[in-house]
VEXLO-159405 format. One line per 5 residues: number of its first residue (from 1); for each residue x, y, z negated of C-alpha. Coordinates in steps of 0.001 Angstrom, whole numbers, always signed. Example, Ala and Ser with C-alpha at 12.3 -4.5 7.8 and 13.67 -1.06 7.14 Angstrom:
<rs>
1 = +12300,-4500,-7800 | +13670,-1060,-7140
</rs>
This chain:
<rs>
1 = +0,+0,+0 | +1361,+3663,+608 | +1853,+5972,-1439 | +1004,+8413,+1193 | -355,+8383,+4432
6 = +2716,+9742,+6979 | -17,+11426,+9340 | -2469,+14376,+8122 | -5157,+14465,+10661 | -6977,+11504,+13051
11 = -5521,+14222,+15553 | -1629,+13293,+14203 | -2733,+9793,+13936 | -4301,+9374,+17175 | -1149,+10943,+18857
16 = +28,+7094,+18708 | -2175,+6108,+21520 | -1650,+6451,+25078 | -4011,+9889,+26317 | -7014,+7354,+27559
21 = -7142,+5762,+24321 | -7179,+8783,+22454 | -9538,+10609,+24159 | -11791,+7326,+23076 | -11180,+8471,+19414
26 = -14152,+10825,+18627 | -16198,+7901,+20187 | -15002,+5131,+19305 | -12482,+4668,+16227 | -13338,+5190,+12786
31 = -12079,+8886,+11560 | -8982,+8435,+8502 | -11445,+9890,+5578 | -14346,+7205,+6631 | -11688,+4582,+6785
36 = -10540,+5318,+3461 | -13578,+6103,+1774 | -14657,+2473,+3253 | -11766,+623,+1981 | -12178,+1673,-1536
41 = -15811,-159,-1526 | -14892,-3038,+393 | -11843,-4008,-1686 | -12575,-5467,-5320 | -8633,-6584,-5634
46 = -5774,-7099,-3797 | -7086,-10986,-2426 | -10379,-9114,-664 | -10461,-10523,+2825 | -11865,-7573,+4642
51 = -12732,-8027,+8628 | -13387,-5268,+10880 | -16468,-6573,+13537 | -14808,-4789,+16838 | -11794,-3587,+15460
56 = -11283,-1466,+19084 | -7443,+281,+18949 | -7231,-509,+15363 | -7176,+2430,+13755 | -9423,+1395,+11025
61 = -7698,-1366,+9825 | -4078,+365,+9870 | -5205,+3270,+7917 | -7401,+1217,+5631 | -4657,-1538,+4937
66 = -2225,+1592,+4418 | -4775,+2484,+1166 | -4999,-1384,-277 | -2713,-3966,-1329 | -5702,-6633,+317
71 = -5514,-7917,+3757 | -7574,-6217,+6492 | -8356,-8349,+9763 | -9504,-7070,+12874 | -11731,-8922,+15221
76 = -11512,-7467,+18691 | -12598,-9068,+22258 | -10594,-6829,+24880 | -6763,-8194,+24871 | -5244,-4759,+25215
81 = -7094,-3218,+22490 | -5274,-5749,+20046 | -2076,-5872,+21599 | -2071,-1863,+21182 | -3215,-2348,+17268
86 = -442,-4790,+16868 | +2153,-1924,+18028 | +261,+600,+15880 | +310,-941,+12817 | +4471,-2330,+13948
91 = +4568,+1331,+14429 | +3787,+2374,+10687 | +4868,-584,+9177 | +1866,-1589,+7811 | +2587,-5755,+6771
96 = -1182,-6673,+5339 | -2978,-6359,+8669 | -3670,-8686,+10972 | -5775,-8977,+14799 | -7474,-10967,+15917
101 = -8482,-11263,+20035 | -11674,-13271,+20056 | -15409,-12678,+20219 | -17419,-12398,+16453 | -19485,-15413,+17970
106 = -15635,-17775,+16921 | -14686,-15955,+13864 | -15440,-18086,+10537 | -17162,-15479,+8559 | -16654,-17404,+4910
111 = -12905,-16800,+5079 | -13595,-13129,+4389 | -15472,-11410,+1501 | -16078,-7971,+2963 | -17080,-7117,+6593
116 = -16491,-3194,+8059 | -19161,-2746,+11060 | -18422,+788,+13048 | -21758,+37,+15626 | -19696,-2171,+18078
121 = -22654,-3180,+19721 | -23791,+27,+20604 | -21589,+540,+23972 | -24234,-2280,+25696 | -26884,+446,+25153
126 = -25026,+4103,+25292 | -22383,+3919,+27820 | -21097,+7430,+27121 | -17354,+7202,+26711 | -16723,+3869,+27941
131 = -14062,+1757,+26724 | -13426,+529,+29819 | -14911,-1169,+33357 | -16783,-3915,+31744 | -18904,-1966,+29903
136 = -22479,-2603,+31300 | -26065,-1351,+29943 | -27282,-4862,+28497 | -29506,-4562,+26120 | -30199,-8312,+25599
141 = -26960,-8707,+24897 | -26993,-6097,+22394 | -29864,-7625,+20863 | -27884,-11091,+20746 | -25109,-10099,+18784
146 = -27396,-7648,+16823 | -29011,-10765,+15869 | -26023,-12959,+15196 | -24540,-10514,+12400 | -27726,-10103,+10622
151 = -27525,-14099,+10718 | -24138,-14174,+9561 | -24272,-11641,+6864 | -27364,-13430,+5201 | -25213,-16517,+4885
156 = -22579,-14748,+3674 | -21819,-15384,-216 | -23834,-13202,-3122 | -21380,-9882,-3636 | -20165,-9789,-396
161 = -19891,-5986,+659 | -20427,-4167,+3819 | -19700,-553,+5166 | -21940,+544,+8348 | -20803,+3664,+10080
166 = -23573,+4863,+13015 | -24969,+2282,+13015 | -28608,+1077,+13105 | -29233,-314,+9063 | -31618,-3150,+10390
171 = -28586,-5328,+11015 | -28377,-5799,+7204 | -30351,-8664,+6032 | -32863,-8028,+2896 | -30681,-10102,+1002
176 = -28399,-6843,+480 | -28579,-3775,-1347 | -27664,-345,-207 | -25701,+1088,-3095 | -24724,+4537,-1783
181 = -24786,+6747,+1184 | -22563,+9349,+1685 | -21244,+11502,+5111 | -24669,+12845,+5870 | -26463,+9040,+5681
186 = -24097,+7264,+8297 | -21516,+5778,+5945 | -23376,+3260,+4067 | -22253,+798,+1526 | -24015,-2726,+946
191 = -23744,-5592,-1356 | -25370,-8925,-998 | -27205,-9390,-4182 | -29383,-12721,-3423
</rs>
């Protein structure tokens, strides 16, 4: 864990990626203050499995594995996304992070207690800043994963925690609580309490 954080601004921190990646960032990677304010709920001590669902170029996991002594995973589908987190967090040395390049659908969600969900589904519905080619309207798809997670996370264990950022608060089963809200209702924080 560091002491403190050798960027000052997402600006300073997104200066890492090449210019098409960073102009993603307003879009599409978690700002540092979310990140951090997410970690600190997600994380009861330093064996917390946390996953990131779409972990994108990785900036969430970097900067929240920079503020915890736990290990932060990202799941991510598109190859180049992970191979640029791997060089980000090589870049600022960060040692307990890890990425993953598969689809959510092969992940084992019981290896991890705490799951980190920035809307990844979204970019089937709103195409606005795409990530790249692929990137199709597909709303049944959308709906497929959207269904999925909300599957998952009801199996998951009792006191497992989530964080939602933009996203759409359905996807948490009724199983859950929402214990706070903060950043204007689109940061949420869940645990599983049944």
């Amino acid at each position: 864990m560091s002491d403190s954080l050798p960027f000052f601004s997402d600006e300073a921190f997104d200066s890492f990626y090449p210019m098409k990646v960073r102009k993603l960032s307003s879009t599409h990677w978690t700002p540092i203050g979310v990140a951090i304010k997410a970690v600190i709920f997600l994380v009861k001590n330093h064996r917390t499995r946390v996953l990131d669902l779409g972990s994108g170029a990785g900036k969430f996991c970097v900067v929240a594995a920079m503020n915890t002594d736990a290990h932060i995973t990202g799941v991510e589908q598109r190859a180049g996304l992970v191979f640029l987190s791997r060089k980000l967090a090589l870049h600022y040395k960060v040692e307990n992070v890890s990425f993953i390049h598969s689809d959510i659908k092969e992940i084992n969600f019981r290896q991890f207690d705490s799951f980190y969900f920035f809307n990844s589904f979204e970019e089937n519905l709103n195409l606005k800043d795409k990530i790249d080619a692929d990137n199709n309207f597909n709303p049944v798809k959308y709906l497929e994963y959207f269904d999925f997670l909300k599957q998952k996370l009801d199996e998951a264990n009792v006191g497992t925690r989530v964080v939602t950022y933009y996203g759409d608060s359905d996807i948490i089963p009724e199983s859950y609580i929402r214990v706070k809200s903060v950043n204007n209702g689109k940061l949420l924080f869940w645990e599983k309490k049944h």
